[in-house]
C-alpha positions as CSV (number, residue, x, y, z in Angstrom):
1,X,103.7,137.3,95.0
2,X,100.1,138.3,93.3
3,X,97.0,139.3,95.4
4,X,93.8,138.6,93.0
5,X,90.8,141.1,93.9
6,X,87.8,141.1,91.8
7,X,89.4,141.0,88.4
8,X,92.3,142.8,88.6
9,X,95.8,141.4,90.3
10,X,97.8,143.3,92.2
11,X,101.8,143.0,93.1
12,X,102.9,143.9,97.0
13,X,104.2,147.1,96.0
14,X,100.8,148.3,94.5
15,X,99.4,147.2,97.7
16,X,101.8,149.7,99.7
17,X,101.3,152.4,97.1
18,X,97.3,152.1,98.1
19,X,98.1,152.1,101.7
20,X,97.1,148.9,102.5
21,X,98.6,147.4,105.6
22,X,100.4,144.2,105.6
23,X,100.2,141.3,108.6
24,X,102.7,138.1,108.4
25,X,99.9,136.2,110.1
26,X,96.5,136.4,111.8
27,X,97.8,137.5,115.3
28,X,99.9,140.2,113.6
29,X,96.5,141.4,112.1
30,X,94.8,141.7,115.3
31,X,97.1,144.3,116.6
32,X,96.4,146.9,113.4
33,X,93.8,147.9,114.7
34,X,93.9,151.1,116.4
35,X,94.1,154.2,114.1
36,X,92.8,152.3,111.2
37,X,89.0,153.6,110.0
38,X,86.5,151.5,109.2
39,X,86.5,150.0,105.8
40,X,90.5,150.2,105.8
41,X,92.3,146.6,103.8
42,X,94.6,145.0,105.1
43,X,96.3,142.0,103.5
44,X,97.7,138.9,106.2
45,X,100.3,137.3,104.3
46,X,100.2,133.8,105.5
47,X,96.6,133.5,103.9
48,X,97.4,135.4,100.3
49,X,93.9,137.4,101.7
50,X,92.3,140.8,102.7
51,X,90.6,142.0,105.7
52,X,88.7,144.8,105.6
53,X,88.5,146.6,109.0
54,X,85.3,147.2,110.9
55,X,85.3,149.6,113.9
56,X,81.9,149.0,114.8
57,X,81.1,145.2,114.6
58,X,80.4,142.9,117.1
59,X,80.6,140.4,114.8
60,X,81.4,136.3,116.7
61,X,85.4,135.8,115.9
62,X,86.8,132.7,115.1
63,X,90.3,133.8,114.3
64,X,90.4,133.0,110.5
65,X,87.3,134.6,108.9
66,X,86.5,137.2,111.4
67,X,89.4,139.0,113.8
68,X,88.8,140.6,117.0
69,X,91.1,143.9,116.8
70,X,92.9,145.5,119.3
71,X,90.8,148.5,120.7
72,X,87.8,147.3,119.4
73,X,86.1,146.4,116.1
74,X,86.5,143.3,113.5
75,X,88.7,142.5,111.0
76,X,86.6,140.8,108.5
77,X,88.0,138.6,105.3
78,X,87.3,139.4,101.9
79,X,85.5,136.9,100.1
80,X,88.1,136.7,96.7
81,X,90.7,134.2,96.5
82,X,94.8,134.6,95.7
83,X,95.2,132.4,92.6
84,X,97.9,131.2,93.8
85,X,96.3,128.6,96.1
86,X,95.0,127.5,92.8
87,X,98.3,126.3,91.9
88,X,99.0,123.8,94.8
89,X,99.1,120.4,93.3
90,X,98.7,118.5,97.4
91,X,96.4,119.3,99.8
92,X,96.7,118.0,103.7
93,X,93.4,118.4,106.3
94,X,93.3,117.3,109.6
95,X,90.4,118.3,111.8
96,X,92.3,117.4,115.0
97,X,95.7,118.8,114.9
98,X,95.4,121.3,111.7
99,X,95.8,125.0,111.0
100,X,93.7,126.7,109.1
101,X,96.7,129.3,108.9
102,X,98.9,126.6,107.7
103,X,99.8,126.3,104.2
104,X,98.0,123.0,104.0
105,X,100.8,121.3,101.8
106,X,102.7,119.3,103.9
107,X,100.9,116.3,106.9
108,X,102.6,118.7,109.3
109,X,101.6,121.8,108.3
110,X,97.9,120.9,107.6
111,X,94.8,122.5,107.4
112,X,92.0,122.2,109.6
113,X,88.6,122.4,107.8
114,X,87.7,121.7,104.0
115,X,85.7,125.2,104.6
116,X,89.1,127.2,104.2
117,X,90.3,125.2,101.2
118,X,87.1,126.6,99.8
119,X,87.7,129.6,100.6
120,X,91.3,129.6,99.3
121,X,90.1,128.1,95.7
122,X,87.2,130.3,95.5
123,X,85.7,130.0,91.8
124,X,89.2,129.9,90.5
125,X,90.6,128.0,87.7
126,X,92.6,124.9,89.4
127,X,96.1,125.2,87.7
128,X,98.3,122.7,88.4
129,X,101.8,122.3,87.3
130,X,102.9,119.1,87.9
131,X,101.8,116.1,85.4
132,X,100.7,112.6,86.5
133,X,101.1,110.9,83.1
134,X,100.0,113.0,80.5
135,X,97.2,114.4,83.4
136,X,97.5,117.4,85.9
137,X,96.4,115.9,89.7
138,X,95.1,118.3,92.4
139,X,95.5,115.6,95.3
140,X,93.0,116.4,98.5
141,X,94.1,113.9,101.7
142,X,91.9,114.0,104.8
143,X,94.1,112.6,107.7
144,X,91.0,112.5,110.1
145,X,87.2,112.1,109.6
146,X,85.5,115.8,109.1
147,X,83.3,117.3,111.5
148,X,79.3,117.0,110.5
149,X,79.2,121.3,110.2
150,X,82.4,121.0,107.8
151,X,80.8,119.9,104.3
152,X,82.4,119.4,101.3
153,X,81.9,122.0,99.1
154,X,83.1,124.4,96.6
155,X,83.0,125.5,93.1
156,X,86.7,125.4,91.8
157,X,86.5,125.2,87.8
158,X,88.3,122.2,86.7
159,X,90.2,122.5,83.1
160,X,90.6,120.2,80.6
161,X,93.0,117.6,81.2
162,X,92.8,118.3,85.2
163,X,92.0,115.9,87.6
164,X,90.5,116.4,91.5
165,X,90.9,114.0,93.3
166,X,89.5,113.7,97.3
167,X,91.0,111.0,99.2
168,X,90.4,109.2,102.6
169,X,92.0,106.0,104.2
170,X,91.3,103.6,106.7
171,X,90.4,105.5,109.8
172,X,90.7,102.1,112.5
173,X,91.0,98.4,111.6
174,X,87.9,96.7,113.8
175,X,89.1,93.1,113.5
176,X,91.7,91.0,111.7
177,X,91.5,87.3,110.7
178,X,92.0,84.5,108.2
179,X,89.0,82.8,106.7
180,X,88.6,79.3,107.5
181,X,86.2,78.1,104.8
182,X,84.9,79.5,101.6
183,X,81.7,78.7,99.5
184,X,82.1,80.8,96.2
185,X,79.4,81.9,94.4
186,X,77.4,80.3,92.1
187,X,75.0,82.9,89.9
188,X,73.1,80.0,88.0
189,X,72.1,77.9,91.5
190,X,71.6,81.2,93.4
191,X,74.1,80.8,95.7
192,X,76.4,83.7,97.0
193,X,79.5,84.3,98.5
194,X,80.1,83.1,102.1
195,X,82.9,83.5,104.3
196,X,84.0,81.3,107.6
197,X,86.1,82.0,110.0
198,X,85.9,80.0,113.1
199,X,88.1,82.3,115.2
200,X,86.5,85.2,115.1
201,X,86.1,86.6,118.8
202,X,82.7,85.4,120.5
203,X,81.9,89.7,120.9
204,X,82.7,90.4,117.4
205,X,80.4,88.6,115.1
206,X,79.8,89.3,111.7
207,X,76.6,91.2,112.3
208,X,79.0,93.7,113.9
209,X,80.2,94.6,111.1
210,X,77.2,94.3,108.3
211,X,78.4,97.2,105.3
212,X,81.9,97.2,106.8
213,X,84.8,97.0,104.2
214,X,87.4,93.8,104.1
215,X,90.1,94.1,102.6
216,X,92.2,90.9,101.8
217,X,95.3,91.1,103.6
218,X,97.4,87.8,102.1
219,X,97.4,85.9,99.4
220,X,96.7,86.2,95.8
221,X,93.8,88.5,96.2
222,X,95.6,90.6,98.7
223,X,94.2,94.4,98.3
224,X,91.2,93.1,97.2
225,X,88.2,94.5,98.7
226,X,84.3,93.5,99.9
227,X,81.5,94.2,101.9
228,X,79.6,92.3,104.8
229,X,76.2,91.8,103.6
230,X,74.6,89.2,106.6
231,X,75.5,87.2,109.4
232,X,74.9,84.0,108.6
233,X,75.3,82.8,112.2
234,X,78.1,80.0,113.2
235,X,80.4,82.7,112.2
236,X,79.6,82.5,108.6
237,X,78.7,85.8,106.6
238,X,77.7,86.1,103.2
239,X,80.3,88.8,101.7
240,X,79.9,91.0,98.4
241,X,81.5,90.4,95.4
242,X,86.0,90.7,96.3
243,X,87.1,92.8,93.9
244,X,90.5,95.0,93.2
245,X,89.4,98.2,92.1
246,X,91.7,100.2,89.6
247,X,92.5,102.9,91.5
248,X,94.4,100.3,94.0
249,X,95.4,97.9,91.3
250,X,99.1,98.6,90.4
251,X,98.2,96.9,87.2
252,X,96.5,99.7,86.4
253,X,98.4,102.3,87.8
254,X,99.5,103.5,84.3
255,X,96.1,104.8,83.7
256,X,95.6,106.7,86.2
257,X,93.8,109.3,86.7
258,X,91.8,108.3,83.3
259,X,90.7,104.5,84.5
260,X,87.0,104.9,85.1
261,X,83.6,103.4,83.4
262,X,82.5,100.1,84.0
263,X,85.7,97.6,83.6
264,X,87.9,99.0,85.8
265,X,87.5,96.7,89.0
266,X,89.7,92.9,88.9
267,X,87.1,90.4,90.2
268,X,89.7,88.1,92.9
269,X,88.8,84.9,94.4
270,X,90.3,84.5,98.0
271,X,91.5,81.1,99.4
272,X,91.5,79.4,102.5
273,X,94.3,80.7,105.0
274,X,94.1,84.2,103.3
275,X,94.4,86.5,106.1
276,X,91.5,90.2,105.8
277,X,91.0,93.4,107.9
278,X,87.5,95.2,108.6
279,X,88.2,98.7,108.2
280,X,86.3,101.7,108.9
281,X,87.2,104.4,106.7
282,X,88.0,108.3,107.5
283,X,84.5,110.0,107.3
284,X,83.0,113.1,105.5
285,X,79.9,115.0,104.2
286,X,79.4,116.7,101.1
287,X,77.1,119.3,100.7
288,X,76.5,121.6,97.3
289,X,80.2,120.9,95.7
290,X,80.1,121.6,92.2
291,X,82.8,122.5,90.4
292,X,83.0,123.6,86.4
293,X,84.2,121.1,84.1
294,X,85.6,123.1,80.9
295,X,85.9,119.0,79.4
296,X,82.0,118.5,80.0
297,X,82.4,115.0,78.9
298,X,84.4,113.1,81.8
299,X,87.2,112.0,79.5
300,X,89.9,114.8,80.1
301,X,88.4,116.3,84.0
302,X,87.0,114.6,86.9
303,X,86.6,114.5,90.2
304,X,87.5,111.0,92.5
305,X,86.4,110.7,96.0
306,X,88.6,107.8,97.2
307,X,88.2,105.4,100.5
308,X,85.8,108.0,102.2
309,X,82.3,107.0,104.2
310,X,80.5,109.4,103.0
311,X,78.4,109.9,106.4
312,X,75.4,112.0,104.7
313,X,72.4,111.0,106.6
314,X,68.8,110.9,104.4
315,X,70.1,114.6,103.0
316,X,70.7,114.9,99.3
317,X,74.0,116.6,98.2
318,X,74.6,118.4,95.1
319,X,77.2,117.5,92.9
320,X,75.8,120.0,90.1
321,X,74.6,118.7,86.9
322,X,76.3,116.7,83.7
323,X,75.2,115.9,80.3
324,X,73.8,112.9,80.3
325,X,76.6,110.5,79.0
326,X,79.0,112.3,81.0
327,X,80.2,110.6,84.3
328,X,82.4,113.8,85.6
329,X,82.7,112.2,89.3
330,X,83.9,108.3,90.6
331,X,83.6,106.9,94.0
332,X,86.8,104.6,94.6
333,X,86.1,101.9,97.3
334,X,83.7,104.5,99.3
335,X,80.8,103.9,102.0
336,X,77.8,105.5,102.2
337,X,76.2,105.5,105.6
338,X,72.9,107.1,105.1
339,X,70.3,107.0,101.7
340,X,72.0,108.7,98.6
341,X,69.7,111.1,96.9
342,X,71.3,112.4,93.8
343,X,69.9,114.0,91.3
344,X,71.8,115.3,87.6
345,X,75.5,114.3,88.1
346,X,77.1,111.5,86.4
347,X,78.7,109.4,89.0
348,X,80.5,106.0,88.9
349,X,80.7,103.5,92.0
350,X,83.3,101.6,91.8
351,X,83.1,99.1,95.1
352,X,81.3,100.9,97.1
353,X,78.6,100.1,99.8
354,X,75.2,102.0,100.3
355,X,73.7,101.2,103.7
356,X,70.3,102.7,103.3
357,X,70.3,102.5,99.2
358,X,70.5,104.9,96.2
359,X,67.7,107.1,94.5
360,X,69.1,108.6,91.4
361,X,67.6,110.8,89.0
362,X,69.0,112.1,85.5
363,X,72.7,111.8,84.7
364,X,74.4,108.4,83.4
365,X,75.4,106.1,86.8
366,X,77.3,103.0,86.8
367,X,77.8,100.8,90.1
368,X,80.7,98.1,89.6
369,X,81.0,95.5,92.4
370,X,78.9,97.2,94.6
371,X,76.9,96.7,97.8
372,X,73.5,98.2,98.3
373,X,71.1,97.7,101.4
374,X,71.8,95.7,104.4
375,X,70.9,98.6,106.8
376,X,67.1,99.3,108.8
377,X,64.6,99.3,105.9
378,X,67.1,100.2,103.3
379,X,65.1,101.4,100.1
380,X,67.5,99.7,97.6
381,X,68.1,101.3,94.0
382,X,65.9,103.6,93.1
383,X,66.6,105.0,89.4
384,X,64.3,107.6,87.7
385,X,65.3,109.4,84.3
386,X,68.9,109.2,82.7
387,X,70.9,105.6,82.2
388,X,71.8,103.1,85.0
389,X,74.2,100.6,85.0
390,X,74.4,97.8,87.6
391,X,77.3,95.2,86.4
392,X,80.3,92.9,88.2
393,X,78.1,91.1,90.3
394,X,76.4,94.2,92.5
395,X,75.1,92.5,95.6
396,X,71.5,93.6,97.1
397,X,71.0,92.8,100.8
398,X,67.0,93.0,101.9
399,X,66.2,95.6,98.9
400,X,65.9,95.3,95.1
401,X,65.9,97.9,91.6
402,X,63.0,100.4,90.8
403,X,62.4,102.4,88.2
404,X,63.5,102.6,84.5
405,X,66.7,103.5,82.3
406,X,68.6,100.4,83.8
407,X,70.6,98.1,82.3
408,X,71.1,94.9,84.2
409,X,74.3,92.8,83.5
410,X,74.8,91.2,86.8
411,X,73.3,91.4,89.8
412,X,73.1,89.4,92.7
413,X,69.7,90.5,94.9
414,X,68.7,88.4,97.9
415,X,66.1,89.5,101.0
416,X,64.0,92.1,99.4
417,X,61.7,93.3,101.3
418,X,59.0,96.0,101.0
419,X,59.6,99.5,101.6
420,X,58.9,103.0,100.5
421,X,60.6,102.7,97.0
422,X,60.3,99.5,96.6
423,X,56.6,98.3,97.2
424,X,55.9,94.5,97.3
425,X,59.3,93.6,98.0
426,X,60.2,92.8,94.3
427,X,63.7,92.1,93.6
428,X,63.1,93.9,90.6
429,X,60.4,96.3,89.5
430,X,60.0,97.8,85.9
431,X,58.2,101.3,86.8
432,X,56.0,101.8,89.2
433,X,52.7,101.3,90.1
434,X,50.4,104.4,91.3
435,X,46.6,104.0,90.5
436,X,45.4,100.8,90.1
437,X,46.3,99.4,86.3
438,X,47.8,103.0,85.7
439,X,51.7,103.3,86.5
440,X,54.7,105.3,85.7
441,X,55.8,103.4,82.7
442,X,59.7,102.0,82.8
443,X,62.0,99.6,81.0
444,X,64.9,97.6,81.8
445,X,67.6,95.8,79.6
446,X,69.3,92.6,81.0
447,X,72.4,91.9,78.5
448,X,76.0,91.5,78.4
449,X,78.3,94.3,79.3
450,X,82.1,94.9,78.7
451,X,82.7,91.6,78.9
452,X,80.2,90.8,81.7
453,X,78.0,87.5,81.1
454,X,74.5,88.3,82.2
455,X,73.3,87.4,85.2
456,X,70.3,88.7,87.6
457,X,70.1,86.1,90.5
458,X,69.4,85.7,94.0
459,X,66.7,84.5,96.4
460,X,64.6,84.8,99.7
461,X,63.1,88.4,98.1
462,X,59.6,89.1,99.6
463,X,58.0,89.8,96.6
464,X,58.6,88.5,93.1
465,X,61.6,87.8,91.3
466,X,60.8,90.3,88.0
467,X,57.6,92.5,88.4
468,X,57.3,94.6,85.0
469,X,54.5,97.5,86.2
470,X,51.7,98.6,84.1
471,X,52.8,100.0,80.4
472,X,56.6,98.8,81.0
473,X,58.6,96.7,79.8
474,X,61.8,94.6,80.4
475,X,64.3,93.5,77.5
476,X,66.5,91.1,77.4
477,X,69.2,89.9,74.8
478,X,68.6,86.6,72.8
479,X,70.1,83.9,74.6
480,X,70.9,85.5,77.7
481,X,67.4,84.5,79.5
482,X,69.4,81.1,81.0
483,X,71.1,84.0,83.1
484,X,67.9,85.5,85.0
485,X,67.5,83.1,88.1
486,X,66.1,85.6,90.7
487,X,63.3,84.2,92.7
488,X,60.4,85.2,94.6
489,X,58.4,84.9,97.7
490,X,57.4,81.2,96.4
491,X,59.9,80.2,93.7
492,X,58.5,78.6,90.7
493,X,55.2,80.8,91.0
494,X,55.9,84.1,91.4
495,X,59.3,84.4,89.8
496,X,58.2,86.7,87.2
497,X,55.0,88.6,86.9
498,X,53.6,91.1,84.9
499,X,51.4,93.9,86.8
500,X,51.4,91.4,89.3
501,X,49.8,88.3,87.0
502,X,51.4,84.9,87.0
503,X,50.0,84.4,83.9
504,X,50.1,85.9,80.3
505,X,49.7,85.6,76.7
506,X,52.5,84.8,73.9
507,X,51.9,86.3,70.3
508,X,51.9,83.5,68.2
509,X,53.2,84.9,64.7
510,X,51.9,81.9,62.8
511,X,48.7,82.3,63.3
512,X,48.5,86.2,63.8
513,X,47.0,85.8,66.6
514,X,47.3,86.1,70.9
515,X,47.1,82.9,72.7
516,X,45.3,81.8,76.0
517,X,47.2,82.7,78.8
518,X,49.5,80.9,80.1
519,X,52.0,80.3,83.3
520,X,54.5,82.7,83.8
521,X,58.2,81.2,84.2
522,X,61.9,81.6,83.2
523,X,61.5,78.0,81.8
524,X,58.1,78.9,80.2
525,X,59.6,82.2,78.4
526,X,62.3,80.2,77.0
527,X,60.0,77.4,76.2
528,X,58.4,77.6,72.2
529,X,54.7,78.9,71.5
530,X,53.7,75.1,70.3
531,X,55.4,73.4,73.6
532,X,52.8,76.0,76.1
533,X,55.8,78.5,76.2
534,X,56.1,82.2,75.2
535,X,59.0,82.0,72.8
536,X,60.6,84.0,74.6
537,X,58.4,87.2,75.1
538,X,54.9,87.9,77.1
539,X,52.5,90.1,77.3
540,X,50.0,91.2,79.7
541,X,47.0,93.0,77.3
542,X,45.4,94.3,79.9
543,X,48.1,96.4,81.9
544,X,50.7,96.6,78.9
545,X,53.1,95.1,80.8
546,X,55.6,93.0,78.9
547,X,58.5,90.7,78.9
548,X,60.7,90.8,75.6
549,X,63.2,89.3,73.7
550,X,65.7,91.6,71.9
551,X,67.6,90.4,69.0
């Protein structure tokens, strides 16, 4: 056995040559204390650490980080971590019935806080020996939802070919039942997903469980997962897209830990009879976790949270920073109670659901089969700087997309309404307006993705369907304009507007020259210069705003 301090690595029997005591536990520690003088190490076996003896404090004690000793004083731990915690390739916490003098590796013999695993990593280099394929798999499992004062955090380094992953479960099922009738979704009529089933118990409607996961339970798109987005009354609810994401598809299972990116969730379609669950899943907050990736890119180290609500409440949390292509972290079937704010970090959602929305800035994001909105006022998707990706069918409930750097393949958005981020209520808005005919310039790109047919769709939104601010501009792919259906407040008018016109001019390249304006529509953009259309691209010359056709 080693004992790391500072640089340097010591064995036992250096430790006995330097005269520093030895304690099989904590409780053994507390009784070293009379004869030692202050600043005297002592090292407590069961957590690989050192104490360094105070005679004087008064410090609080909480029995693992601070010792009351007998006679007086404080034993107080030593900040460097044993590397051979560092090692451990399974992790147990459970905040009701752990030990944080436990070795943490077994259920029974777990940990109680994610703050002494921190401690126990340190800054060291996570060296696993045991391979999952060709990968090394440091495997976290909370048992129990974490305290609000115990954050995630940390700053392990990560090697190449090393994978972290964080994983929750299903903390309580809320309700079980078998759906009664279906209506699937239809992307081109604007119709969504909705879900009957005429047993459910008179005190547990669907608006009880608005966000809440379901997981299909029977039939052939049993493990697949969704997310309540509205009650629909006569207990009918409108559900998010049911998907089976990788990291629970056994399909899949070969490629695991690599599977991540955007094609890496099974789109399933239940069936009449199929039996779900509503689960709520174990619960934790992260604070500033950042580890260092020696693989900056993603494709040899990352970090997966798996089934956690992440219970961050309107506070940002700091998962570092990653070049820009990089997606270094991935959210497996995860919900997130309060407003994500998360700047720099590369991140892929795969399932999740955001009940309050998503701002992020920098960093390359992708949200597969996702749910965002549906709680009070949620702000929707906010994106500023760095690329965005919203594909398989990412449902919005009473919110919409800001900002620029996104690239729509499908998305269904439906009840936008106005809020902080999202002024006007637009389903979507290219940039942002801020003085008048002056805006934060921003573009969009609606196209097909990994073998995702473009589609932006939806109704009932407040404001318009596409707004394209002042100076911005939003790009689609030839052909694919037959795929943007989204309405507005009053479909047919305001479905599309630029800087907030309904009308617009179309270049026409024959004669070199700008025509009168003319009505903005989906049907008009597609429509040819000589038939009154726009051919396909429109132009506000007074704002810059404009709605193109890419090649």
């Amino acid at each position: 056995m080693f004992l790391g301090i500072g640089l340097t690595i010591f064995s036992e029997d250096f430790l006995s040559d330097m005269s520093i005591q030895t304690a099989s536990s904590i409780s053994a520690l507390s009784a070293l204390g009379p004869g030692l003088s202050s600043g005297s190490l002592c090292y407590v076996a069961s957590l690989k650490s050192l104490f360094m003896f105070d005679s004087t404090s008064t410090l609080t004690a909480d029995s693992i980080t601070v010792v009351t000793a007998t006679g007086g004083g404080r034993f107080v731990r030593v900040s460097n971590a044993h590397p051979f915690w560092a090692t451990v390739a399974t992790w147990y916490i459970n905040a009701t019935s752990g030990n944080d003098e436990n070795d943490g590796q077994t259920s029974g013999t777990a940990l109680k806080s994610w703050a002494e695993l921190a401690r126990r990593w340190g800054s060291n280099q996570l060296n696993i020996p045991v391979n999952v394929g060709t990968k090394k798999v440091c495997t976290v499992n909370l048992l129990t939802s974490l305290p609000t004062t115990d954050l995630i955090v940390g700053s392990p380094i990560i090697p190449t070919n090393t994978f972290l992953e964080i994983k929750g479960g299903v903390l309580s099922v809320l309700q079980t039942g078998t759906f009664t009738a279906i209506t699937s979704r239809t992307p081109g009529t604007n119709a969504p997903n909705q879900y009957t089933d005429l047993a459910l118990p008179a005190a547990n409607t669907w608006s009880s469980f608005i966000a809440g996961r379901v997981r299909m339970t029977s039939g052939t798109a049993s493990g697949a997962m969704f997310y309540v987005m509205k009650d629909l009354g006569s207990k009918q609810a409108r559900l998010s897209e049911c998907v089976l994401p990788g990291r629970f598809d056994p399909a899949q299972s070969t490629g695991w830990p690599n599977i991540v990116g955007m094609v890496t969730s099974t789109v399933k379609t239940p069936t009449v009879g199929d039996a779900y669950a509503v689960e709520q899943l174990i619960s934790a907050n992260i604070g500033e976790f950042q580890p260092t990736f020696l693989d900056g890119n993603g494709s040899n180290s990352r970090v997966h949270f798996s089934e956690l609500n992440i219970a961050n409440n309107g506070s940002t949390f700091d998962l570092g920073r990653s070049p820009w292509f990089a997606q270094l972290f991935v959210f497996w079937a995860c919900t997130f109670t309060g407003y994500l704010d998360l700047p720099g970090a590369g991140v892929a959602y795969q399932c999740c659901a955001f009940t309050k929305g998503a701002e992020v800035t920098q960093g390359n994001h992708t949200f597969n089969a996702c749910l965002i909105g549906t709680g009070s006022s949620p702000i929707g998707l906010a994106a500023w700087g760095g690329i965005t990706f919203v594909n398989a069918n990412t449902m919005f409930q009473g919110c919409g997309i800001r900002g620029t750097g996104v690239y729509i393949c499908q998305a269904g958005i439906f009840d936008s309404a106005s809020s902080s981020l999202l002024p006007g209520g637009h389903a979507v808005a290219v940039g942002a307006p801020l003085n008048g005919t002056l805006g934060s310039p921003g573009w969009m790109v609606m196209e097909d993705l990994n073998g995702f047919t473009a589609a932006l769709w939806g109704s009932g939104n407040a404001g318009a369907g596409t707004q394209v601010e002042a100076g911005s501009q939003f790009n689609y792919r030839s052909g694919k304009l037959s795929g943007i259906t989204v309405t507005g407040s009053t479909p047919g008018t305001n479905d599309v507007t630029l800087a907030g016109n309904t009308q617009a001019r179309a270049w026409d390249d024959t004669n070199s020259v700008f025509t009168a304006k003319r009505t903005l529509s989906y049907a008009n953009l597609a429509a040819t210069i000589a038939t009154t259309g726009f051919g396909g691209n429109a132009v506000d010359l007074t704002s810059g705003a404009r709605f193109a056709q890419a090649a």
